[in-house]
C-alpha positions in Angstrom: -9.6 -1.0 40.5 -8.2 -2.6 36.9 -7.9 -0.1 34.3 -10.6 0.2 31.8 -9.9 0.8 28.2 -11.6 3.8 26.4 -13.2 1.9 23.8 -14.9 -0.4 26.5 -16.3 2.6 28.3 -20.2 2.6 26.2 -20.8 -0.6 27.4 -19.9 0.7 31.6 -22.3 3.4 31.3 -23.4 3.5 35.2 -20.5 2.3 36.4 -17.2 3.6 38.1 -14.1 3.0 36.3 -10.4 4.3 36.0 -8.9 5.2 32.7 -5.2 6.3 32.2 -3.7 8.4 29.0 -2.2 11.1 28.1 -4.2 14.4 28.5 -4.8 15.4 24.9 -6.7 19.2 24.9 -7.8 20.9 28.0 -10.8 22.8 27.9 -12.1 25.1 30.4 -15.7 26.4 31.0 -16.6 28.3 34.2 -16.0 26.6 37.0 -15.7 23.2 35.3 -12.5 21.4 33.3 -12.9 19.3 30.6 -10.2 16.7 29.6 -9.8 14.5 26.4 -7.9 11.7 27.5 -6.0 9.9 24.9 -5.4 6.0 24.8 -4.6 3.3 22.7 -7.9 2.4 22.0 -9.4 6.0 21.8 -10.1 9.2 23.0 -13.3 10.0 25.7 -13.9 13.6 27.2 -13.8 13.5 31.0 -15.6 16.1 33.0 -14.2 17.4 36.6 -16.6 19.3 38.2 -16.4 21.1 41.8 -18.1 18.0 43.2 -14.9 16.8 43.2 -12.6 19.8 44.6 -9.3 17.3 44.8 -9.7 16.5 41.3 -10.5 19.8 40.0 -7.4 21.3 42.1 -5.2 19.1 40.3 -7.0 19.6 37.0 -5.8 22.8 36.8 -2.5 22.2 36.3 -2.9 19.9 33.3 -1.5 20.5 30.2 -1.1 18.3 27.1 0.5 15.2 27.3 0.7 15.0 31.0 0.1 11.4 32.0 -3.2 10.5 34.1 -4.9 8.0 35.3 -8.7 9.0 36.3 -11.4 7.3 38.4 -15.0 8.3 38.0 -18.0 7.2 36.8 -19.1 7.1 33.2 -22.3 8.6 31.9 -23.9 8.6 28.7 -23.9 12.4 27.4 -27.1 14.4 26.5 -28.4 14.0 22.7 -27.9 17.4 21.8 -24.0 16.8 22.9 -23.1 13.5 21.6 -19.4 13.8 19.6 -18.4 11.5 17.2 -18.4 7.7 17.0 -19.2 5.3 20.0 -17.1 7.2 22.2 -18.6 10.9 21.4 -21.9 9.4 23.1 -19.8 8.9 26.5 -18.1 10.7 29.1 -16.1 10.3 32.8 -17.2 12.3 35.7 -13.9 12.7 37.4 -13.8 11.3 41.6 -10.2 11.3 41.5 -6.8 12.3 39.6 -3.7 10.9 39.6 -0.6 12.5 37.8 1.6 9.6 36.5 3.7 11.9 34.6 4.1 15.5 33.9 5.1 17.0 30.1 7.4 19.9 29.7 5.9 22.8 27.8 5.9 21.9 24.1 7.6 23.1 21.2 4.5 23.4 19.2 1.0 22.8 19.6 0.5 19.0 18.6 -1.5 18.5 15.2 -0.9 21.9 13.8 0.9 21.8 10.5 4.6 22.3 10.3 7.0 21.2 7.8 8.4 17.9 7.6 12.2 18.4 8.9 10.5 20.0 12.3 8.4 16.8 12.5 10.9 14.7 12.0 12.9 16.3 14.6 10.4 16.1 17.1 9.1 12.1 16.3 8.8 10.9 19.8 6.3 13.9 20.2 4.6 14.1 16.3 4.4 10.3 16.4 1.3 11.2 18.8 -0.3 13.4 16.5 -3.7 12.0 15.4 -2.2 11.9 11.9 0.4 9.9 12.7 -1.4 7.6 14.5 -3.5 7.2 11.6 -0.5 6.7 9.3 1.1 3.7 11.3 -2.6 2.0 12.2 -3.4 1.8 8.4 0.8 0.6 8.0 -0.1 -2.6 10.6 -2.8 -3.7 9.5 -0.8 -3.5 5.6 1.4 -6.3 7.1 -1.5 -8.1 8.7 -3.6 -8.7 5.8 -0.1 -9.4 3.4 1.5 -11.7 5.9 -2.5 -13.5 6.5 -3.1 -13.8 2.4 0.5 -15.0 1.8 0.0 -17.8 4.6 -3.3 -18.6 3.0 -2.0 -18.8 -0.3 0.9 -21.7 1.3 3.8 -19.8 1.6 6.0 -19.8 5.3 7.5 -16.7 6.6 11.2 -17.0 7.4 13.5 -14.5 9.4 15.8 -13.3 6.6 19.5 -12.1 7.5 20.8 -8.3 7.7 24.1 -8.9 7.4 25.2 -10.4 3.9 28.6 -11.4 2.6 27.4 -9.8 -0.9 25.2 -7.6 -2.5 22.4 -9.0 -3.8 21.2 -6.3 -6.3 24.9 -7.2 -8.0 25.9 -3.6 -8.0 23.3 -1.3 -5.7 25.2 1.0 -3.9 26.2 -1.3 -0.1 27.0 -0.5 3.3 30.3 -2.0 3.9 30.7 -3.8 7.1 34.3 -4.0 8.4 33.5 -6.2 11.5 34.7 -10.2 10.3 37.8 -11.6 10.4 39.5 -11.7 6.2 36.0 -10.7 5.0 34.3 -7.4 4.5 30.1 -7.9 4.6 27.1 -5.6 3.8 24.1 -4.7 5.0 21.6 -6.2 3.0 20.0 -4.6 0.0 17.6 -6.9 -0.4 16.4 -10.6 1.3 16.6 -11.9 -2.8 19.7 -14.6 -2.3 17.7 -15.8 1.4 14.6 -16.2 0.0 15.6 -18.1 -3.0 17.5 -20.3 -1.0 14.4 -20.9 0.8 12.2 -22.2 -2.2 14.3 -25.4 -1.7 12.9 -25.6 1.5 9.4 -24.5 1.5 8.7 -24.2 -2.2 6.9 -20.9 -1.1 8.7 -18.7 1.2 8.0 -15.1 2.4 9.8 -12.7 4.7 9.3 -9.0 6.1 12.9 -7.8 6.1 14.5 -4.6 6.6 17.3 -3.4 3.5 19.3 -0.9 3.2 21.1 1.4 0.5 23.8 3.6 0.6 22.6 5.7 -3.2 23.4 9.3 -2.8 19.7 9.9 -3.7 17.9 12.8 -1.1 14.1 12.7 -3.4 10.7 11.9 -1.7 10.9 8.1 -2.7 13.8 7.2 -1.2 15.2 6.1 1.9 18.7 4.5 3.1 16.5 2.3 5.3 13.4 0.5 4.0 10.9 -2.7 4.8 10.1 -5.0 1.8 7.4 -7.8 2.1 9.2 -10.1 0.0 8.1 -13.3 -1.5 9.7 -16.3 -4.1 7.6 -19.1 -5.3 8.8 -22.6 -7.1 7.7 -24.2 -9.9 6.3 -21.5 -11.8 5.8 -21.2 -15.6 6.7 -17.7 -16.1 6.6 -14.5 -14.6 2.8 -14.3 -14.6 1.9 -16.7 -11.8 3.9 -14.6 -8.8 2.2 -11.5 -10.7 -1.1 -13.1 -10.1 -0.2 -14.3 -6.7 1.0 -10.4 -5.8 -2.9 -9.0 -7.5 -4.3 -11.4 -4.9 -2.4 -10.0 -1.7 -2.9 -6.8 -2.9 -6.3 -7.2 -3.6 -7.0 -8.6 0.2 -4.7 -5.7 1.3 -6.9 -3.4 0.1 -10.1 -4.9 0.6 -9.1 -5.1 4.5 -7.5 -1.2 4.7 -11.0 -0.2 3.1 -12.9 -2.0 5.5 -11.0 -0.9 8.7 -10.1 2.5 7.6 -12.4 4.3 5.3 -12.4 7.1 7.8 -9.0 7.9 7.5 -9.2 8.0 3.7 -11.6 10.6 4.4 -9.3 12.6 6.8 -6.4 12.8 4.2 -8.4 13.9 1.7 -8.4 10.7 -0.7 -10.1 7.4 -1.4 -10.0 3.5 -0.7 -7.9 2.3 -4.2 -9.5 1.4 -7.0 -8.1 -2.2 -7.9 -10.6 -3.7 -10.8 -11.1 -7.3 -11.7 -7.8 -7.9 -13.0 -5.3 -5.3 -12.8 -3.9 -4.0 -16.0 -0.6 -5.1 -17.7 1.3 -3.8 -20.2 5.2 -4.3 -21.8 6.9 -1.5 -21.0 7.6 -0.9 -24.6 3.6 -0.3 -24.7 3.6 1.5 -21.9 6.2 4.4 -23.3 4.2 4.3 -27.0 0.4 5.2 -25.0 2.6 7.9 -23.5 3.6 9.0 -26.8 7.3 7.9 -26.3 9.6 6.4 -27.7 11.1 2.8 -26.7 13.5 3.2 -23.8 15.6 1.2 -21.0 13.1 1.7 -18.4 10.6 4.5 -17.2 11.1 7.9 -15.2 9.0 9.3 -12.3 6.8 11.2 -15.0 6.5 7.9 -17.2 5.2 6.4 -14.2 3.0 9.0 -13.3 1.6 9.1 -16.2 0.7 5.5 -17.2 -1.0 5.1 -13.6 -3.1 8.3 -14.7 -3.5 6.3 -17.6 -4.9 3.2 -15.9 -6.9 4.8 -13.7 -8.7 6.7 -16.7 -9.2 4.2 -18.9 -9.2 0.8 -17.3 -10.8 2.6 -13.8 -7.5 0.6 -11.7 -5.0 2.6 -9.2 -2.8 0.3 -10.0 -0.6 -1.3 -13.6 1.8 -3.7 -14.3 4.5 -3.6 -16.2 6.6 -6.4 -17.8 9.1 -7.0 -20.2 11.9 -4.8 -19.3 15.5 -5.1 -21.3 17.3 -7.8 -19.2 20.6 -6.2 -19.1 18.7 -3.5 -16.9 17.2 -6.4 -14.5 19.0 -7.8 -11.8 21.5 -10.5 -12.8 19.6 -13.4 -11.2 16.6 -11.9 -14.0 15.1 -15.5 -16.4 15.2 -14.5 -20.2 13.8 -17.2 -22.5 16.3 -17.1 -25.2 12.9 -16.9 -28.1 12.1 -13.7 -25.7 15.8 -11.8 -25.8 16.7 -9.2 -25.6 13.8 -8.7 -23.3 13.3 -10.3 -19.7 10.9 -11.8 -17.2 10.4 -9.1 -15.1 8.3 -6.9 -13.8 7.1 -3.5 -11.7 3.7 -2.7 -10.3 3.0 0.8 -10.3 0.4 2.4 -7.8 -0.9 6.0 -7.6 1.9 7.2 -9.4 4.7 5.2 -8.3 6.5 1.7 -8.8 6.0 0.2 -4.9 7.4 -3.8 -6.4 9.8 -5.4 -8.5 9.5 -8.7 -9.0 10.8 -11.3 -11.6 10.7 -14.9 -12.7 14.7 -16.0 -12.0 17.3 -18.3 -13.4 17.0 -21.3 -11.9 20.3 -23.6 -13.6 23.7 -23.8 -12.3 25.7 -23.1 -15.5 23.5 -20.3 -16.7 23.4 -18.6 -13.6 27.3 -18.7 -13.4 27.7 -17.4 -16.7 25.1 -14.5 -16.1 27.6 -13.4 -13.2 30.5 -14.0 -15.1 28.9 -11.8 -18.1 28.1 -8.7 -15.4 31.4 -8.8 -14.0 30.4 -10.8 -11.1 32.9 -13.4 -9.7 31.1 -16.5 -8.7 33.5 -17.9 -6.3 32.0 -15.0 -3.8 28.5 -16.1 -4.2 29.3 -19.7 -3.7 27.4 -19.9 -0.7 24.1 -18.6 -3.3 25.2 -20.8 -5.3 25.0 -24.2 -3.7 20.6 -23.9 -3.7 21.3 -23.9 -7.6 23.8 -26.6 -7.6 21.7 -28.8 -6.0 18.5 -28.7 -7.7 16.2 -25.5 -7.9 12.8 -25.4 -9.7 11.9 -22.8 -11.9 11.0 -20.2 -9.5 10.1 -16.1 -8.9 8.9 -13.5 -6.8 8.8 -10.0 -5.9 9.5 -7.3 -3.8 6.8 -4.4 -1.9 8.1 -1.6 -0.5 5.7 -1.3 2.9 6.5 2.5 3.3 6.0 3.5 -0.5 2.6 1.2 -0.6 1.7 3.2 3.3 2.4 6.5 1.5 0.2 5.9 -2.2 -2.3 3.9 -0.2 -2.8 7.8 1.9 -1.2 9.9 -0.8 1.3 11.1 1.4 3.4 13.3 -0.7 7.5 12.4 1.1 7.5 8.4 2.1 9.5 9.7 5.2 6.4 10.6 6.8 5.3 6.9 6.2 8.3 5.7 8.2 7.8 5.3 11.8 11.9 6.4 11.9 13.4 7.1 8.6 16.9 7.7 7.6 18.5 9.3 4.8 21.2 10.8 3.4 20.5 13.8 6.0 19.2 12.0 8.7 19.8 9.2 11.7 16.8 10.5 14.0 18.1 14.2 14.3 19.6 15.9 11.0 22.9 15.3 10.2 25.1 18.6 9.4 26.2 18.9 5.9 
């Protein structure tokens, strides 16, 4: 007999199926045993019953997360006992159980609260949790909807590169790589250099990539190990276009999470995003003076906490842009039109709190970009490779950078992004913590 799904099981009422999971509570009343089997698709209550003394002998020695596979037949439960959703009106009536696999005792009772460090510990259990789940359901389809509105707006995904023969953030702290022969690489900080090389190819190029950062940083925005949706656009006017092209990804991002997850929104205790008809922008010199500050460099975690709470007051959006930040705080590769000095092309997007892009309309001639590097201390002969899409012809392009774990984490207000990374690492941690 082929293995039926648990979400197909309300249309096999009357019928004799098997299902296979993982026992997820086990419930005992009188002489029967009642099992919520988990699966991908779901979770349905089975029923073993002394009809069925094989079954019920085996039943009880279940315990959580012991792996089953059940034949019975399904029946549609009374009214009065009806759970919730499509599968709450269904349940098996256990023939037959077979152990697949059996589950040591467990540490702790899965789905109770415990403190992040012992959850992180214990991932390959906690990622079973129905939270979890939850988390990493709502994070795939965050890269479905980007990667389908970025494709529908004409840009190709490429396969960006890991290992880099220089650091593209022109100064973010690298891990060295001491692997090739008369040359010491990195592991990428960032896809920037690929995916600008790539606008000579496709004019619009986008890439999910993984980067990495070796800052001593240990807050609960940071991780030494990250995933960026990252796209670059040609022939732009300024910075505004990828800005607008960014509102309308995340506008379709949101639209879809709403739409597919509003029950989870409930379950965390928050709401679907408010994104309005166009999302608010300000200079970050305005920014800093409706906060009652004075001008600075850039903005701290409370400046950015503060002008969301702004935005959302007042313009009814979970989300604000920022723009015009000093260029000799932007990357090196940052465009600053010489009537607009000393201010640059660039620009954050700040949701729920925190800034989740950075993105940036960029130099795009030879000379100038040389003697950018050369004024930040940069020695161009090592970014020759870089170099060459400049060299030979690059159109005024930009693009910008999301950080899928920080978006995951605002889009649930998760308060650490750790617990919005299916396996984070830090300055503490490679799966198990590190000793100090």
């Amino acid at each position: 007999m082929p293995r039926t799904l648990n979400r197909d099981l309300p249309k096999a009422v009357g019928t004799s199926v098997k299902i296979a999971g993982w026992v997820d509570v086990r419930r005992d009343h009188g002489k029967l045993i009642f099992l919520d089997i988990r699966d991908r698709s779901g979770i349905v209550q089975t029923v073993v019953t002394p009809k069925a003394p094989e079954a019920l002998e085996i039943a009880k020695d279940l315990r959580s997360e012991w792996v089953v596979e059940i034949e019975g037949e399904v029946k549609a439960r009374p009214e009065n006992m009806k759970g919730e959703g499509d599968l709450g009106g269904v349940e098996v009536v256990a023939a037959k159980i077979v152990v697949l696999s059996r589950a040591q005792e467990l540490p702790f009772e899965l789905g109770t609260e415990v403190n992040l460090d012992t959850h992180l510990d214990h991932l390959p259990l906690t990622l079973r949790s129905k939270r979890s789940r939850d988390i990493f359901a709502l994070q795939a389809t965050v890269l479905d909807a980007y990667r389908a509105s970025l494709m529908r707006q004409g840009f190709k995904e490429f396969v960006a590169p890991t290992l880099v023969g220089g650091d593209a953030e022109g100064g973010a702290a690298a891990f060295r790589v001491e692997y090739f022969k008369d040359q010491v690489a990195f592991l990428a900080t960032s896809p920037q250099f690929y995916k600008q090389i790539m606008v000579g190819s496709s004019e619009r190029a986008f890439t999910v990539a993984k980067i990495f950062r070796a800052e001593k940083s240990a807050t609960t925005r940071h991780l030494s190990e990250a995933t960026c949706i990252d796209f670059e656009m040609g022939f732009i006017e300024n910075e505004r276009e990828p800005m607008r092209v960014l509102e309308e990804t995340i506008r379709e991002v949101v639209q879809k999470v709403a739409a597919e997850h509003s029950d989870m929104f409930a379950r965390f205790g928050t709401s679907a995003p408010q994104i309005p008809a166009e999302i608010p922008v300000l200079t970050l010199k305005e920014a800093l003076a409706t906060l009652g500050k004075k001008e600075a460099p850039d903005m701290d975690p409370e400046d950015e906490r503060g002008i969301c709470e702004w935005a959302k007051r007042e313009r009814g959006s979970d989300f604000v842009f920022i723009t015009r930040y000093p260029t000799k705080k932007r990357a090196f590769y940052t465009y600053e039109d010489p009537e607009e000095a000393p201010y640059s092309r660039g620009f954050d997007l700040l949701f729920r709190g925190l800034e989740i892009n950075s993105g940036a309309q960029r130099m795009h001639d030879y000379d100038a970009l040389v003697a950018r590097m050369q004024e930040r201390g940069l020695d161009p002969e090592k970014f020759q490779y870089y170099l060459q899409a400049f060299k030979y012809g690059m159109p005024p392009h930009g693009g910008c950078s999301t950080g899928l774990e920080r978006f995951t984490a605002r889009l649930l207000e998760l308060p650490n992004v750790k617990e919005a990374t299916a396996f984070p690492r830090d300055m503490s941690r490679i799966d198990a913590r590190l000793t100090e």
